[in-house]
N, C-alpha and C positions, 0 to 999 in steps of 0.2 A: 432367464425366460421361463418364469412357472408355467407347468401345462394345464389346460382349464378341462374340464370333464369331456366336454364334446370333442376336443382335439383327439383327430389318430394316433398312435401309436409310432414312436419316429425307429427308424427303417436305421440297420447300423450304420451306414455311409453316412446320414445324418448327424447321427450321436458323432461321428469323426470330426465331422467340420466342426460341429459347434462347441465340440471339447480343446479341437484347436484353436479356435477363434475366443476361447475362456483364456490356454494359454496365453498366445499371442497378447491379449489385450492386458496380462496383467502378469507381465514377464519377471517378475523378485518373488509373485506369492509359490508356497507349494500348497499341492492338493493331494486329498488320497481319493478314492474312489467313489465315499459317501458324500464329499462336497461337492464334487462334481454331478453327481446324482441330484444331488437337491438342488443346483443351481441350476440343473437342466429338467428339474419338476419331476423325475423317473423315483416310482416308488415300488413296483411291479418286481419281484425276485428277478423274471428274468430278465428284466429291462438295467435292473445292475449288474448282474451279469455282463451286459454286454457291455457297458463300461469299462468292467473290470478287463476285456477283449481288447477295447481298444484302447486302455492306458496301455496294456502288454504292446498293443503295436507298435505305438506311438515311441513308448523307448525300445523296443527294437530299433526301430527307423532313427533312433536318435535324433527325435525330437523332443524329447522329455528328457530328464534325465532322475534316476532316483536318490532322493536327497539321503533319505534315510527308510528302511524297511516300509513299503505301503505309499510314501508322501514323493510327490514327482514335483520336479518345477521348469519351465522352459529352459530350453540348452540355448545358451546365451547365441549361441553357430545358427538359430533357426529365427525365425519371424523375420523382422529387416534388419539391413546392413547394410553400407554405405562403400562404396566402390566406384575403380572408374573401369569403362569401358575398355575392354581389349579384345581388336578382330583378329583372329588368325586363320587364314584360307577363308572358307566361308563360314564359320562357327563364329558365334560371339560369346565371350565370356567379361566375363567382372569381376575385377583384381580386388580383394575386400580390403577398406583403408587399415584396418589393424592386422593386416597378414593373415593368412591361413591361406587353404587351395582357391581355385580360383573356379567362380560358381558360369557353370556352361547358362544359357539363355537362349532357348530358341528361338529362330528369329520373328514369329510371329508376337511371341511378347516381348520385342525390344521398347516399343514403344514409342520407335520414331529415335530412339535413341544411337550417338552414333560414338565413330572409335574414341576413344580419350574422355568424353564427356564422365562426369560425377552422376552417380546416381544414386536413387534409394530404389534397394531391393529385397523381395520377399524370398522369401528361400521356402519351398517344398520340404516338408518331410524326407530326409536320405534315409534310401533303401541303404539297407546294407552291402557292401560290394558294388556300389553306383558310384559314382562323380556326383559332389553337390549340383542339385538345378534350379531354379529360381524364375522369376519375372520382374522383370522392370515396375515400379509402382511410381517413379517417380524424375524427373530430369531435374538436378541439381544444378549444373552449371555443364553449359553447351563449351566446348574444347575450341571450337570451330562455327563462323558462319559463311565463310564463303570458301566457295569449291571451283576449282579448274577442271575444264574439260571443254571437247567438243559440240558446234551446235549443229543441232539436228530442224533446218528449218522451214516447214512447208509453208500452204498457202493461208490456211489458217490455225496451224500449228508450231509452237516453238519449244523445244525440249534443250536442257543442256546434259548429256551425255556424261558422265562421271565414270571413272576407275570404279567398277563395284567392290574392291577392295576397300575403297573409302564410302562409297555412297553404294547403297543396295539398288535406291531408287533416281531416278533421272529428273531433276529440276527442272517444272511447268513455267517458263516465261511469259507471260502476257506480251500480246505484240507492242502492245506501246513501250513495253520495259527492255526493248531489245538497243537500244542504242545506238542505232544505223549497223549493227552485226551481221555481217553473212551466213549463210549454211556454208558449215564445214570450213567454220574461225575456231579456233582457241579464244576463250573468254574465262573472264573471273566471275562467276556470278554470285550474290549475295539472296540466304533464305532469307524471305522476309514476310513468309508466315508456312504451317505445316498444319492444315487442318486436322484433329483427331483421325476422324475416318477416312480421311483422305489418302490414297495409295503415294503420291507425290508431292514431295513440296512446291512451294510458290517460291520462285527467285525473282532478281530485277540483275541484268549486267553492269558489270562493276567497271570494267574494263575490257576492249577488244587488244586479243597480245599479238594475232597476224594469224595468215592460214595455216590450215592443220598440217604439218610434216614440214612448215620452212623453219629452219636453224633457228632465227630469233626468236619466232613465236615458243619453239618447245626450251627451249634455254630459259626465256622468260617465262614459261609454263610449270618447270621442273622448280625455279625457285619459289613461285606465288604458293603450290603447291605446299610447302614445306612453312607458307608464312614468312619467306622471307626477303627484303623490299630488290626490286631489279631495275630501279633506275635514282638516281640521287638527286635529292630534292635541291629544286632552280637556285632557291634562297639560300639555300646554304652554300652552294658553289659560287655562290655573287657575294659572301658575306665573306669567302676564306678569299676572294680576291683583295681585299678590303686589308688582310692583313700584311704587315710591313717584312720583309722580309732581309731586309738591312741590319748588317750586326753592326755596332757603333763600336767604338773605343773602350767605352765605358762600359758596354757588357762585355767587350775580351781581358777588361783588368780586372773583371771578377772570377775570372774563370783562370783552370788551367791549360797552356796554350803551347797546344802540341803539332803546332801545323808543319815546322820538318821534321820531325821524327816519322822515318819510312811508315807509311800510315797507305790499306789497299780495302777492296769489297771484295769479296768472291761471291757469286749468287747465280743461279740459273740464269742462262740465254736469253728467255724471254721478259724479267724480273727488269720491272722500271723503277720497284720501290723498294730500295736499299737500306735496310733500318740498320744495319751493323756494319762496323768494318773494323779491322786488326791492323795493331801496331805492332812494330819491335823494335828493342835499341839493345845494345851490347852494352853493358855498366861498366865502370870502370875496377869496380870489384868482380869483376868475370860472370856476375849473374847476368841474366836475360829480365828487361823491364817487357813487360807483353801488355797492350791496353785494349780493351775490348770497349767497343765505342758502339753508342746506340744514341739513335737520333731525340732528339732533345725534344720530343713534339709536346710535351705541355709547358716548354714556353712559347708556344704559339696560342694551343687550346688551353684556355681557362676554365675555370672548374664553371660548368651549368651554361655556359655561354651556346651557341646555336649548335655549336660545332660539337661539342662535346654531350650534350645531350641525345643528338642525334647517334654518335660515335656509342654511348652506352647502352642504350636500343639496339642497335647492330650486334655491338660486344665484340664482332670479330667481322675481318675479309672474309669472302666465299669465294674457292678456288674451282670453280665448273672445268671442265674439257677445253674449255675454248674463251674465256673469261675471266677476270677479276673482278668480284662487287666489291669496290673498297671500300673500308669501315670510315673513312675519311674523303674528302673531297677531293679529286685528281691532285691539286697543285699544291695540297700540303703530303699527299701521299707519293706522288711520282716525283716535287720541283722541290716545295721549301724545304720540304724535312728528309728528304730522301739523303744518302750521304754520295752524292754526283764527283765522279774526278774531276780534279784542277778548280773545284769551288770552296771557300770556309765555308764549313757547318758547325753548329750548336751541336755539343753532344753530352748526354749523361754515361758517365765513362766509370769501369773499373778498371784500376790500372795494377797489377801483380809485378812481385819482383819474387824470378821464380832462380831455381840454380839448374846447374846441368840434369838433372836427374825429375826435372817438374815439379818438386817440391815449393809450396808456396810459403815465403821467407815473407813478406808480408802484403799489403795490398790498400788503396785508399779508394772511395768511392766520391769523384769526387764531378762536377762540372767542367766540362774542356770544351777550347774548340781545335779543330782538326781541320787538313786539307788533305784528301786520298789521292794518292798518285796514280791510282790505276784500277780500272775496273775489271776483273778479273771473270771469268766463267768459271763454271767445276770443270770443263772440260781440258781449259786455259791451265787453271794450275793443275791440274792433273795431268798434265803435259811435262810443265815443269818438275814435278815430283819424278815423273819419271824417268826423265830425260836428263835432268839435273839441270838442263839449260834453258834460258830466257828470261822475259824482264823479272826483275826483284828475286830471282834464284837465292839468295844467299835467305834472303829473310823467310822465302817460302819454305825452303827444305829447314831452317831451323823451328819454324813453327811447326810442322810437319815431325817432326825430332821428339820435340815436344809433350804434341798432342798422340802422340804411340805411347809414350810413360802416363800422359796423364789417362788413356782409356785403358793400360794393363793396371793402374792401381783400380782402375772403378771396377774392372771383371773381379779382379781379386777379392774385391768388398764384397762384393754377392750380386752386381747390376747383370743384368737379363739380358742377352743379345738378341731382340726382333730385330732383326733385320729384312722385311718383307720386299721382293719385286712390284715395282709401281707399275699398272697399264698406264702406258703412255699412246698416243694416238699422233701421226700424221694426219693432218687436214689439209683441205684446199682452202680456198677465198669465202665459200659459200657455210665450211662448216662441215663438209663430206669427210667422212675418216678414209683415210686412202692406204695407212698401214696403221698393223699395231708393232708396238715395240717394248722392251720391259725398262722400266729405268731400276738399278741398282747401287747402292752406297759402294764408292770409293772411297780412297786414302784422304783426296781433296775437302769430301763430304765429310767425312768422320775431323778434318781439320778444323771447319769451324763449328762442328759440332761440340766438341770436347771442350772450346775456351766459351761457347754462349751455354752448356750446363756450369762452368768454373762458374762463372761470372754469378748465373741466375745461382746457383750453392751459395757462393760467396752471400750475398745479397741477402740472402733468406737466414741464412748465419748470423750477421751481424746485426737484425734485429730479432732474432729468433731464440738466438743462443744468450740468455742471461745467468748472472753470477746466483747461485742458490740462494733461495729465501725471495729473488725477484722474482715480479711478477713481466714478460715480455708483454711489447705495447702491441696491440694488434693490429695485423701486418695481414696482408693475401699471400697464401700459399697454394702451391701445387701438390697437392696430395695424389696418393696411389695405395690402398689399401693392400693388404696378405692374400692372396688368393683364396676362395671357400676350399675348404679341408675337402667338401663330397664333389664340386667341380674336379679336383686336384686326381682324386680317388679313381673317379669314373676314367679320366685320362690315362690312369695307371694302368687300368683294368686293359682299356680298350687298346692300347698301344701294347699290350701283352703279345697280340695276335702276330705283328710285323717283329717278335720277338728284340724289342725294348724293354729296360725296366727305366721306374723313375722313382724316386726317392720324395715320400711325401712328407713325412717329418720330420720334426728335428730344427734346427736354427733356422732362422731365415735367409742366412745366406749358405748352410748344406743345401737346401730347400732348390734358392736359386741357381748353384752349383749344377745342382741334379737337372734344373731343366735347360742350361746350357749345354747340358754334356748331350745332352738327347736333342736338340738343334745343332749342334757339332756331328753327330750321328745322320741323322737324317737329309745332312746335305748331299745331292745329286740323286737322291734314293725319290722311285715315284712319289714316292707316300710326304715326299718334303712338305710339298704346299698344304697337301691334307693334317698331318700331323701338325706343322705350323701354326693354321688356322685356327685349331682344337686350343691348341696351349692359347693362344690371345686368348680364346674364349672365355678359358678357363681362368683369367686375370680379371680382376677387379676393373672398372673404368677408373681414369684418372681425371681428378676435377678440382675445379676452384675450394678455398675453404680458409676462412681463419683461424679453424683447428687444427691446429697440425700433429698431422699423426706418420708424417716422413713420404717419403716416396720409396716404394719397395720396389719396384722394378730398375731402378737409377741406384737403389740400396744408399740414398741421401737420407739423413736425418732431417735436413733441412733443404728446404726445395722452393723455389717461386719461378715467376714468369716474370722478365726484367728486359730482355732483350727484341723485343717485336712490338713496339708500340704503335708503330702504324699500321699493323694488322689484327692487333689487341687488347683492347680495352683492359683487361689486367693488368697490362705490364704498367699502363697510365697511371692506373692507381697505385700501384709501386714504387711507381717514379714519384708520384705527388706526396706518401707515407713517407720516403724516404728523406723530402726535402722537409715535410715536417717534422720530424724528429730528429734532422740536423740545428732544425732550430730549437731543442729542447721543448715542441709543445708534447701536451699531454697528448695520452691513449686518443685514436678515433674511435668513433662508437660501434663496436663491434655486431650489433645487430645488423645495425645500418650497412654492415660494410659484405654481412653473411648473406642477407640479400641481394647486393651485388653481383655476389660468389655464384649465389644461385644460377641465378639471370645468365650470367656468362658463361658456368658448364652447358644450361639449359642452348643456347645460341650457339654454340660449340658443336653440340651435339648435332643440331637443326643442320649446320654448315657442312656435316661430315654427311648426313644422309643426303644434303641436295649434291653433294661433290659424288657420292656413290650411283645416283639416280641418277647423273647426268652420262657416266662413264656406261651404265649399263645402257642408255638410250644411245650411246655411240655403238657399244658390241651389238646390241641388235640390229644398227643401223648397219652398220658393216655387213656382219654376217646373212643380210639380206639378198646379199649378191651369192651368196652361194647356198640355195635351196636344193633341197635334194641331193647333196655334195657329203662322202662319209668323213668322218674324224673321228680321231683318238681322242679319250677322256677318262676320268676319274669319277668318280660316283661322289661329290662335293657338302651334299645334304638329301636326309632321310623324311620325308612327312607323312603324313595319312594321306595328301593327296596325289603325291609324286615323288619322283626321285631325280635330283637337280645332277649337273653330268657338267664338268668343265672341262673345256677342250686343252689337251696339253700344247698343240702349238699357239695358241693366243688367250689363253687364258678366262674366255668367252662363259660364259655358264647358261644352260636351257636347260627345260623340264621333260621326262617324258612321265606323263599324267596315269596314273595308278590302272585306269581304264585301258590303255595300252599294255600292260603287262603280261596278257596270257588271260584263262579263261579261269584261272584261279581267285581268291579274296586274299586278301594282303592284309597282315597287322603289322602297327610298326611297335618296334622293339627298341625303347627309347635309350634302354641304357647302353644296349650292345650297338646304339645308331646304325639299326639295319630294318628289313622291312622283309617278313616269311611268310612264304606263301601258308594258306593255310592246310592245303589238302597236299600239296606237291614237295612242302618241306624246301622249297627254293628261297633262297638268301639273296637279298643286295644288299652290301654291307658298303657304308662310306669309307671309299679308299679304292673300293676294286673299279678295275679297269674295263672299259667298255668301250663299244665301238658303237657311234652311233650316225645316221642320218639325223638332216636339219629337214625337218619338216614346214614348218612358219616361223617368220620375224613379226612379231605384230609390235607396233611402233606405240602406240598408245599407250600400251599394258608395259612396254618396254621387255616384253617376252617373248623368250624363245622356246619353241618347241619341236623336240625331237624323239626321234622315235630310235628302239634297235635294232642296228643295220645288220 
């Protein structure tokens, strides 16, 4: 932009912009101070001067960087960059798609943009000693268009009411868009436009889910929220009728047929859909034959047919408080494929031939069918185990035998003991939680835990493990990555305090050693749950992949998903690899297959946060009955905006909000996961004990708040 005589004299603020706006627009060149000048028509000593002022700023601020003595060029960290949306409390930031820190966005330049969404974003000039900050310039790809919530409906106004945790603003319905909906329903509503200058979006309702606070509607509100479906499409429940459910002759002579061999289920109480059950027989060479048998469900579901397409959308069951959303259609999930006593079933079976000691002598993978003598609870055989007496005793306690050798060899390898307390809820008819209670792993539990990890090792072994110089065909695995060294670090640090040490390097299974011993340690000790919590943290997630890079927590080289087909779409694909490369075809297409992988951690993931979000809309439901009532707790989690407090008799968590704390400012102290006063020098450190009053249950928010008592 040459300057022309009559033009003033440009003011330094000026020369800033437009020396960044030279940057910006030509992000590979460098400049020194006289092109910059002449580009921006400055010929005046002191008008280069002041260039020469604000290149110095500029790479201060690290926006520039100097290439070489004099010549600067844009710091690739500045102009835009592509990220997606992440809300936390009420700050919005953008996570940058090539990693580095993550750029804060005030929310007046979000843009209308919302949590998850892709964006294009301009980054500011970083002060030195600041957090990157930025603006929205751009909405790439929306995450999300339609939102659950409450309607707010007058006479001639219609609002739908959203979690400001997900929406800031509250979706303007037009009345004709309402769909016979009441004030103060639960609905789906869909944006379906957001003017620029517009404070609110435009929605139209998707669906009425019921009124606001009855069981179905927030059940079905908890899932829609999350994306994911809460009732099973007509068609496909009329098309799995459709399928035959008669074994013939001719498919039991293809198989192998194990219908007397002592053959049971063990499965929770409530559990209508039995995808496994165990065998045993005594050999005649004194080993033990042990068959872990899984339901045969893709010879029902065919590869792309209605059922199975629907089943890999799903990718998984969702396990709510009070429901099952099965990945499959009631009657191949609870009738055909389930493995029911006193009926034959199809089953894809690993059968082991083990000796007294659990050692596996060897093992075939092969088609059976079976008939279970008895459907067992954990409760049922954990009666037995301990009593030594009732039905099928002999086979229980040797299975039981067994599976003790086969989980002393896994701790031995280096496998991780989590063992966490499940909240468990008593309900009524309606859905009311009427107690909490904790569920905890038994002997029973750990019994068919130990033969469906055999099985699923096995399985992942045999196509996994090849002779050197081969190439394995590719297969789905269960992966679990090494835990981050500085996660690993910080835990050492912080567990310093309750004087623990932990062992951060060294082998991976000294590594795993070291955090056993410190879960060995902290049993019955306040700090269990707290400390617990920290270490999951501090672990990797575990997720689908057809790379395999072992499973570290389980310390398996070889790991997959084999045993839950009718809650998992992994294990389907498994079963169908397996059956092709019994028939010697070639590799599946490994892209094709990564994709998949995706899809189903991604749905995995979605299933554990709707199962989280339904538990905590119970405890607040609960604990609504006792407002104003004090309890004991734990300091559970630290933030800038509160400090979260879990009650030690039920396991409950609320907030009491930073604004409550005293007349002091509070910083939070991320490494040391505590939050100090700033003038008072006062500490709340996650772990310390408190006593607090229940202030409100707000059922919407799913949040509790409390204050100290």
């Amino acid at each position: 932009m040459k300057k022309t005589k009559r033009e003033k004299t440009l003011k330094a603020k000026e020369i800033q912009a437009f020396t960044q706006g030279i940057f910006n627009n030509n992000p590979q060149k460098t400049y020194n101070y006289k092109q910059i000048a002449a580009e921006l028509g400055l010929t005046k000593v002191s008008e280069r001067q002041k260039v020469i002022e604000t290149l110095n700023n500029l790479h201060a601020f690290d926006f520039i960087i100097e290439v070489e003595r004099g010549k600067y060029k844009l710091n690739s960290r500045s102009g835009f960059i592509i990220g997606t949306v992440e809300r936390e409390g009420v700050k919005n930031y953008v996570r940058p798609e090539d990693g580095g820190d993550p750029i804060f966005i005030p929310e007046s330049k979000m843009r209308h943009a919302l949590n998850n969404d892709k964006v294009k974003v301009f980054l500011y000039a970083q002060r030195k000693g600041f957090s990157p900050e930025g603006e929205v310039v751009e909405i790439l790809e929306h995450s999300r268009d339609t939102f659950v919530g409450v309607l707010s409906i007058t006479k001639y106004t219609a609002f739908l009411i959203v979690n400001n945790k997900i929406l800031t603003n509250d979706i303007f319905i037009p009345m004709d868009k309402l769909k016979g909906a009441k004030n103060n329903q639960k609905a789906i509503v869909k944006i379906i436009e957001w003017p620029a200058k517009s404070k609110n979006p435009v929605g139209e309702v998707i669906d009425v889910l019921g009124d606001n606070g009855e069981n179905n509607a927030e059940m079905h509100a908890i899932l829609a929220e999350f994306g994911l479906p809460y009732a099973y499409p007509a068609e496909i429940e009329e098309y799995a009728k459709g399928i035959d459910e008669g074994i013939t002759k001719d498919e039991i002579s293809r198989r192998k047929d194990m219908r007397k061999v002592a053959t049971f289920t063990i499965d929770p109480r409530d559990a209508k859909d039995f995808d496994d059950a165990l065998s045993i027989q005594k050999l005649a060479n004194g080993n033990w034959e042990v068959g872990v048998h899984i339901a045969d469900v893709t010879h029902y579901v065919k590869p792309d047919d209605i059922i199975d397409k629907e089943a890999q959308k799903r990718a998984t069951s969702v396990y709510l408080v009070d429901r099952t959303i099965p990945m499959l259609p009631e009657r191949l999930s609870n009738f055909v494929c389930s493995l029911r006593p006193d009926e034959e079933k199809l089953c894809h079976s690993v059968i082991f031939q083990l000796d007294e000691e659990a050692k596996v002598l060897k093992y075939e993978i092969s088609h059976t069918v079976i008939k279970s003598d008895r459907r067992f609870t954990y409760e049922e055989a954990q009666s037995v185990i301990e009593t030594g007496e009732g039905d099928m005793k002999e086979e229980i306690l040797a299975l039981n035998s067994l599976a003790l050798k086969l989980r002393e060899a896994r701790f031995k390898s280096g496998a991780i003991a989590f063992e966490r307390e499940e909240v468990r809820f008593e309900i009524d008819e309606k859905g009311k939680p009427l107690s909490v209670y904790f569920k905890t792993q038994k002997e029973s539990n750990n019994l068919v835990e130990e033969f469906m990890l055999l099985a699923n090792r096995t399985v992942a072994t045999h196509i996994g493990k090849v002779a050197k110089g081969k190439t394995a065909k590719t297969f789905v695995y269960r992966i679990h990555d090494v835990p981050s060294q500085e996660k690993m670090e910080n835990l050492s640090q912080f567990i310093k305090k309750f004087g623990y040490k932990l062992k951060t390097t060294g082998k991976n299974s000294e590594v795993s050693g070291a955090i056993n011993h410190l879960l060995d340690d902290v049993q019955g000790k306040k700090e269990q749950n707290l400390i617990e919590t920290l270490a999951i943290r501090s672990m990797a997630k575990a997720i689908y992949s057809t790379e395999n890079i072992g499973h570290y927590g389980l310390a398996f080289d070889y790991y997959t998903h084999f045993t839950s087909p009718i809650r998992r779409y992994p294990d389907m694909m498994v079963h169908r690899l397996l059956d092709r490369y019994a028939d010697d075809q070639k590799s599946a297409n490994q892209n094709e297959y990564e994709e998949k992988c995706e899809h189903c951690s991604n749905m995995e993931q979605l299933a554990a946060n709707a199962e989280r979000a339904s538990i905590k809309y119970k405890q607040v439901e609960f604990m609504s009955e006792y407002i104003g009532k004090v309890f004991d707790g734990v300091i559970s989690g630290v933030t800038e905006w509160g400090i979260y407090v879990e009650l030690t008799e039920n396991k409950c968590e609320g907030m009491i909000p930073i604004r409550e704390l005293g007349d002091d400012y509070y910083n939070l102290d991320e490494k040391n996961y505590c939050i100090v006063g700033r003038h008072s020098g006062k500490k709340f450190s996650l772990g310390d004990p408190l006593t607090i009053r229940v202030v409100k249950a707000n059922l919407g928010k799913k949040q509790l708040d409390f204050e100290i008592a």
